[in-house]
C-alpha positions in Angstrom: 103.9 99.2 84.6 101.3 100.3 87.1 102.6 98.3 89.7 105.4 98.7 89.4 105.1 103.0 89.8 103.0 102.2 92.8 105.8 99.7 94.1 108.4 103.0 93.8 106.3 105.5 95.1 105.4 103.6 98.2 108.7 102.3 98.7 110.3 105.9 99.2 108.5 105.8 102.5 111.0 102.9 103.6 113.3 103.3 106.6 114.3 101.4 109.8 115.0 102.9 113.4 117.2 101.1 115.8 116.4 103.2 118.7 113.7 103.5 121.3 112.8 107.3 119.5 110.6 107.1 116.2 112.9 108.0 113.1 110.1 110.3 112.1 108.0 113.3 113.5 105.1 115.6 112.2 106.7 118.0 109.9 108.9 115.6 107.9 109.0 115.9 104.5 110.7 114.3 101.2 110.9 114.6 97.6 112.2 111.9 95.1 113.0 111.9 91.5 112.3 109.0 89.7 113.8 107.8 86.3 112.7 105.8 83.6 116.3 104.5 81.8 117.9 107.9 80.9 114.7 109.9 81.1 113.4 111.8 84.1 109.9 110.0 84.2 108.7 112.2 87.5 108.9 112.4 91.7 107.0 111.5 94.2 106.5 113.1 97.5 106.2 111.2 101.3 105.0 113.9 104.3 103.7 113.2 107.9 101.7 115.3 109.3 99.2 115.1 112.5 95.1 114.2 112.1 92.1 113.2 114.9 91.3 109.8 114.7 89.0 107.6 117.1 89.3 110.6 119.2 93.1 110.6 119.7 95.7 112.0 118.0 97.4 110.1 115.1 100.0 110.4 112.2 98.4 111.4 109.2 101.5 110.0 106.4 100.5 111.0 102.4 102.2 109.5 99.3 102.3 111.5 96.2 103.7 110.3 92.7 103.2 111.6 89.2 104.7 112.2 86.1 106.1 114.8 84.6 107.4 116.1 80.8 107.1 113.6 77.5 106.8 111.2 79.8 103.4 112.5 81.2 102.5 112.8 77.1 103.0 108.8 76.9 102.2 107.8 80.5 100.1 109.9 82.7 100.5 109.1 86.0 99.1 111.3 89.4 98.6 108.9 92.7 97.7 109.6 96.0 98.1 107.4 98.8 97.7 108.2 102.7 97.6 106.4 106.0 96.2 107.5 109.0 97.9 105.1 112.3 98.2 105.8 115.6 101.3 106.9 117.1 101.9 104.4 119.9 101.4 101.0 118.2 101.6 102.2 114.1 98.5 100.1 113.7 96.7 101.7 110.5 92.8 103.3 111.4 91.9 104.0 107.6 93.7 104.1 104.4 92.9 106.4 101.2 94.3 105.2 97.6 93.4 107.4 94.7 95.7 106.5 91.6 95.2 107.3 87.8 97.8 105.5 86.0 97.7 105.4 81.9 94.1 105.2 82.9 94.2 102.7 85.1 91.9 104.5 87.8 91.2 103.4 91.2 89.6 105.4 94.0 89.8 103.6 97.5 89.1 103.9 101.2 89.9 101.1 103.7 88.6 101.4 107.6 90.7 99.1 109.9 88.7 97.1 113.0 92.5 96.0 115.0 89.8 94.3 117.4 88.5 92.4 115.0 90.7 91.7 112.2 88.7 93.2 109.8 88.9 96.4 107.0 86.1 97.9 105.6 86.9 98.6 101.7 85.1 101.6 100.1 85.2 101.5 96.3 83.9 104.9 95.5 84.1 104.4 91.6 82.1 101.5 91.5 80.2 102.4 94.7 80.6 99.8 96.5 82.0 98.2 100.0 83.0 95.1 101.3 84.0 93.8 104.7 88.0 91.4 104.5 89.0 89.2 106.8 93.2 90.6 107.3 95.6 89.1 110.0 96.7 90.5 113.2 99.0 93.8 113.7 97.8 93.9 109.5 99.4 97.6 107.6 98.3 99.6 104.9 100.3 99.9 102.0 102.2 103.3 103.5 101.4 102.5 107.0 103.8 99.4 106.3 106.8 101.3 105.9 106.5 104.4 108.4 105.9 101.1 110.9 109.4 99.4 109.4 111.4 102.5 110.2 111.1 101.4 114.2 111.2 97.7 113.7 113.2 96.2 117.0 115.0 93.3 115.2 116.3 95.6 112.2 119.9 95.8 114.2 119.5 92.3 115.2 119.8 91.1 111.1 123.2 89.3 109.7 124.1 89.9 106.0 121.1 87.7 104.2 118.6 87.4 107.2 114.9 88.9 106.6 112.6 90.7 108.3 108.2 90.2 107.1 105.2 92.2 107.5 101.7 91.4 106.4 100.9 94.0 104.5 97.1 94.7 102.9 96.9 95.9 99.7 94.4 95.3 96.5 92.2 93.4 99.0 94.9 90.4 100.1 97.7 90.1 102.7 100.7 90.2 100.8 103.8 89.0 103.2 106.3 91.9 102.4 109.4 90.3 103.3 113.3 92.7 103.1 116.8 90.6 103.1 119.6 92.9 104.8 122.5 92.7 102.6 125.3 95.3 103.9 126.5 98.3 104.1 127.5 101.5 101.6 128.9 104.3 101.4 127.1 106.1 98.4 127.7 109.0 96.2 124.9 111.5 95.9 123.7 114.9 95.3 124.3 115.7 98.9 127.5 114.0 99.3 128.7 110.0 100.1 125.8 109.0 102.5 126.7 106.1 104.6 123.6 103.5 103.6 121.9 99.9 104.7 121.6 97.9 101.8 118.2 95.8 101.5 116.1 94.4 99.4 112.3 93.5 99.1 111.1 90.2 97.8 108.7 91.1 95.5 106.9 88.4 93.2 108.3 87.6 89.9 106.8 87.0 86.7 104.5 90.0 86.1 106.4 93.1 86.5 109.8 92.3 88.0 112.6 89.8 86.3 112.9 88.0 89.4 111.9 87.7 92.7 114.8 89.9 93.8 114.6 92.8 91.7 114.4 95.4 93.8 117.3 97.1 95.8 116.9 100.2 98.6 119.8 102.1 100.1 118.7 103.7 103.6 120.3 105.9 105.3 122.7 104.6 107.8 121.5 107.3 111.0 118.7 107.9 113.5 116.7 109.4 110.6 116.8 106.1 108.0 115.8 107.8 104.9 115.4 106.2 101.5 117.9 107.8 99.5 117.9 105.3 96.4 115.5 102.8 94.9 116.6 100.6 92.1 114.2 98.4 90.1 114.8 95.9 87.3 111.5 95.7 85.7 110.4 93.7 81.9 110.0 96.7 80.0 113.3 98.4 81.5 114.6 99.7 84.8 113.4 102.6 87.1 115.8 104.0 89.8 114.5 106.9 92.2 116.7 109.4 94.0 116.2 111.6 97.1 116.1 115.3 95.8 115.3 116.7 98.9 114.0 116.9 102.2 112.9 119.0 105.4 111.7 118.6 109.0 114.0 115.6 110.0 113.8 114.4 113.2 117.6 114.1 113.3 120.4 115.3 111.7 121.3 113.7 107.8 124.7 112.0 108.5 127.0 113.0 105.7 131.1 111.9 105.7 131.9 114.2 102.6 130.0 117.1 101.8 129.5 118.1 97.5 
């Protein structure tokens, strides 16, 4: 179940640009709520703001999920996860991971060498560090998706082609792989949203049915917000809606207005 909150949380960050411009700017803000079957389990929270790294000015993104209601009383849930990467390239400098999840606890600091293909893992609740080896052009779990929303192949993709990442999270390179599969128009609380249609390959077994279990409708303009997550899970299913939002770069494209 931990996973799989941590899977939704991070993947309300997910969004593709086709243009030259960043989909995204300092300022941008969005709220999700997220439900468990028929019950509203909680919301999580994506906002990119502006931070000093290396000397240079960077995006500071920061990932918010928790519970709220009965379903805090049976599963408490209250994570934090930020990325700090630079502006030019979206190459992560340092990632912060602080999650509390039924009591699963973990409190984590990574430091990014590009140069070097290295990251520097803090573990501040068992006090210690170690030094991975990652691959080239490597992104933090939030960093990945902030990075996605500029990818230049994303208008490139046929129905059922695939765009990868490597992606670093719980010390290993996970390839984070999404399959384009169309176009939608969709029905929401702001009105029918055009949408891309994709889905991540996620591995099956543990916490998903199947390999492709997840499905993410994106907003189909120049801002490419998540505006629904669907999961299919072995305990049940979790779908996440966008409830609302503020400091878009661009305009939200709407055909029919509520």
């Amino acid at each position: 179940m931990r996973k799989a909150i941590a899977f939704v949380l991070i993947i309300t960050t997910f969004g593709f640009s086709t243009q030259k411009e960043r989909a995204f700017d300092v300022g941008e803000w969005f709220k999700f709520r997220i439900h468990y079957g028929l019950v509203n389990a909680g919301y999580a929270t994506l906002e990119v703001s502006e931070a000093i790294r290396n000397n240079k000015k960077v995006y500071h993104a920061v990932g918010k999920g928790y519970t709220t209601g009965m379903s805090r009383f049976f599963f408490k849930v209250d994570d934090l996860y930020e990325s700090y990467f630079d502006k030019e390239t979206g190459k992560p400098y340092q990632f912060v991971r602080k999650i509390d999840e039924g009591g699963y606890k973990k409190d984590q600091e990574g430091f990014f060498n590009q140069a070097n293909d290295k990251v520097l893992v803090k573990d501040h609740r068992k006090k210690s560090e170690k030094t991975i080896v990652v691959t080239d052009n490597v992104q933090d779990i939030m960093s990945t998706f902030y990075y996605l929303r500029n990818h230049p192949n994303i208008d490139k993709l046929k129905v059922g082609e695939s765009v990868a990442v490597d992606m670093f999270f719980d010390d290993e390179i996970t390839k984070f792989k999404l399959k384009f599969l169309g176009y939608e128009d969709l029905n929401t609380k702001f009105g029918v949203v055009p949408t891309m249609i994709f889905r991540p390959l996620v591995q099956s077994g543990r916490v998903f049915k199947e390999e492709e279990s997840l499905t993410v409708w994106i907003s189909n303009d120049d801002n490419k917000l998540p505006i629904r997550i669907k999961a299919s899970l072995a305990v049940g299913s979790i779908k996440a809606d966008l409830d609302g939002f503020k400091g878009l770069k661009y305009s939200f494209k709407v055909k029919v207005k509520p």
